[in-house]
N, C-alpha and C positions, 0 to 999 in steps of 0.2 A: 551530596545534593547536586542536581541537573542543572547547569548550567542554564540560564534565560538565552533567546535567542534575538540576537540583533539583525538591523536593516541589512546590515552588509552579507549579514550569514545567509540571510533570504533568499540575495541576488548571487550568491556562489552558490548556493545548491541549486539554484533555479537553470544554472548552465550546466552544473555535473550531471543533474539528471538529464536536461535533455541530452549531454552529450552520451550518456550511457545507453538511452533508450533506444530500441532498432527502430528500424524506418516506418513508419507508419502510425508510430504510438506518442502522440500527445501527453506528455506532461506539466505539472505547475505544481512550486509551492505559495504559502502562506505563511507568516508568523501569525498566530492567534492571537487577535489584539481587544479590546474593551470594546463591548455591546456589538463581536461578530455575528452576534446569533440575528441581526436585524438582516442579514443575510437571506435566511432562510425564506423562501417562498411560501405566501400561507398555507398550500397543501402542506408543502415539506414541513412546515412548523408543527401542523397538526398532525399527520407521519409518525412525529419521532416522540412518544415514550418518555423520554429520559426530561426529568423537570429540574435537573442541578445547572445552574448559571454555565461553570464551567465545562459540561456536555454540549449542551445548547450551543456554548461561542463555538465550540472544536466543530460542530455538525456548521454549522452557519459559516466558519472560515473553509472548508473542504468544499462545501459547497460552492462558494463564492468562486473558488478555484475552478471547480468542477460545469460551471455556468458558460464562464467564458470557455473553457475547452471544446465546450456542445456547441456553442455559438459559433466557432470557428468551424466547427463540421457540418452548421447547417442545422441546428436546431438550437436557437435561440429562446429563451424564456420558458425552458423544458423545466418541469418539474420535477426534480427528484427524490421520487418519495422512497421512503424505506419502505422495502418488504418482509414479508413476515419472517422470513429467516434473519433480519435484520442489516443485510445488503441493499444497497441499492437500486431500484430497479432504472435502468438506461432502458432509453430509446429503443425502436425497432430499427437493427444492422449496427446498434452501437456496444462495446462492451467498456468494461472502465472501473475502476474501484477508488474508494477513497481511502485516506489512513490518517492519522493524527498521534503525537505523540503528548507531553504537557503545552509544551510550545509552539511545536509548528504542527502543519499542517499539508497535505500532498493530495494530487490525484492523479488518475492517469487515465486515458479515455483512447479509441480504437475504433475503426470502421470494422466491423463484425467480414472475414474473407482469409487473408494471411493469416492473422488473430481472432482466434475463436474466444478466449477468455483470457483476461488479467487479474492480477494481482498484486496493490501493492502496499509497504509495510515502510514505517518509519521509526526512529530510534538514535537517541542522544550518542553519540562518538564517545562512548566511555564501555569499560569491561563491562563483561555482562557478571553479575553474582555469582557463585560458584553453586552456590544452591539452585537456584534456579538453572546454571549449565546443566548440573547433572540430570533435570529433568528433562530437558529440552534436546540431549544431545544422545544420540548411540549408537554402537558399535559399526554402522551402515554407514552414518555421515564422514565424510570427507572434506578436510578443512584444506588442505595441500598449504598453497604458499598464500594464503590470506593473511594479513596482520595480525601477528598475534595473539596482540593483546586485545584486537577487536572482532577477531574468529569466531570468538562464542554470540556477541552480539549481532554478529553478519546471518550466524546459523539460525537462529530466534527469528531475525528480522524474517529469512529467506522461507522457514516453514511458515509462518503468519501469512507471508505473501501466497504461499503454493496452494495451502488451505483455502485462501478467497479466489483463486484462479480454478481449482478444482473441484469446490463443492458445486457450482450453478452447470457444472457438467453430468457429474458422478451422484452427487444426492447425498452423499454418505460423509457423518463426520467423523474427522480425521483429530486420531492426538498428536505428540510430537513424536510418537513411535511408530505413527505408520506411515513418516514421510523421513526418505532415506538422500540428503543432498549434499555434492558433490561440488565444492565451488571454484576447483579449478576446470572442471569440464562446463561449468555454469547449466546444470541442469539437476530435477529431485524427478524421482518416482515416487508415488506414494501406495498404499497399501492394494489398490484397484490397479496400479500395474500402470495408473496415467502418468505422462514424460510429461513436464515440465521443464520449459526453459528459461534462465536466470540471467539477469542482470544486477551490476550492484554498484553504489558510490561508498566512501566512507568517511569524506570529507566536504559538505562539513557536520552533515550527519549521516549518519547510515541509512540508506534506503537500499531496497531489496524490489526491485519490479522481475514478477513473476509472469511467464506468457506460454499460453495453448495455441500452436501456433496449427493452420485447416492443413 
């Protein structure tokens, strides 16, 4: 069972990631808490598809995250709607993704220049299944001296990331065999030959921010 995420865990991954992220790239999390989805802006509300309560809060706390992030870059009460690929569409010169796990919640947002696209992924500090490694993991990836027992869940998190960093570039999607990542060089290629580069926290959840750097 996944551990529930408290206030405190919040405010310590609220610092690991910013401390991880490179210069220019804005992050925040959330813990997803009762009636987030009031969050949502009534585009973004009508936007999003999904009618289970607990979609709803996850979109409505990323957002909420994702709001202020915009707001600090100069575009305040921006809406953001989902697109038909079911990504987010940002602003014009901004890039950004959202991500959500059962509990929390993340985002990361970018002046479109250094950073041409992001990607980011979130996920509980526990092993990742062994069933699910095998699918997720081969022969290409390289774990090096990443933890362990949290290598396989770092590798998961990392392609999830690369894939939403990659696709609004390339067009093409990607499964877990056509992205090959390296986490002590902090970088993946994926099957199109695009570089991708990586960051990652694992305390006190795993988060993986992915970036297409111009």
């Amino acid at each position: 069972m996944t551990p529930s995420a408290n206030p405190s865990e919040e405010i310590a991954l609220a610092r690991a990631m910013a401390a991880m992220a490179p210069a220019g790239i804005r992050t925040g999390c959330r813990i997803i808490r009762r009636r987030d989805e009031v969050h949502l802006l009534p585009p973004e509300a009508r936007s999003i598809p999904a009618r289970q309560p607990a979609m709803r809060r996850a979109s409505g706390a990323a957002r909420w995250i994702a709001h202020r992030l915009l707001a600090d870059a100069g575009f305040d009460g921006f809406a953001l709607l989902r697109s038909p690929s079911g990504a987010p569409a940002w602003p014009g010169g901004m890039t950004g993704s959202l991500a959500h796990d059962d509990d929390m919640a993340v985002a990361a947002v970018a002046p479109v220049g250094r950073i041409v696209s992001l990607g980011i992924d979130v996920e509980p500090a526990l092993p990742l299944p062994d069933d699910i490694f095998a699918i997720v993991s081969t022969a290409a990836d390289r774990m090096g001296s990443a933890d362990r027992r949290l290598a396989g869940r770092i590798l998961f998190c990392a392609k999830e990331a690369v894939y939403k960093a990659a696709y609004p570039l390339d067009r093409e999607v990607l499964g877990y065999e056509d992205i090959a990542v390296d986490l002590d060089a902090g970088r993946a290629t994926t099957r199109m030959g695009r570089k991708v580069s990586l960051a990652y926290c694992v305390a006190p959840r795993v988060v993986v921010l992915a970036f297409v750097a111009g």
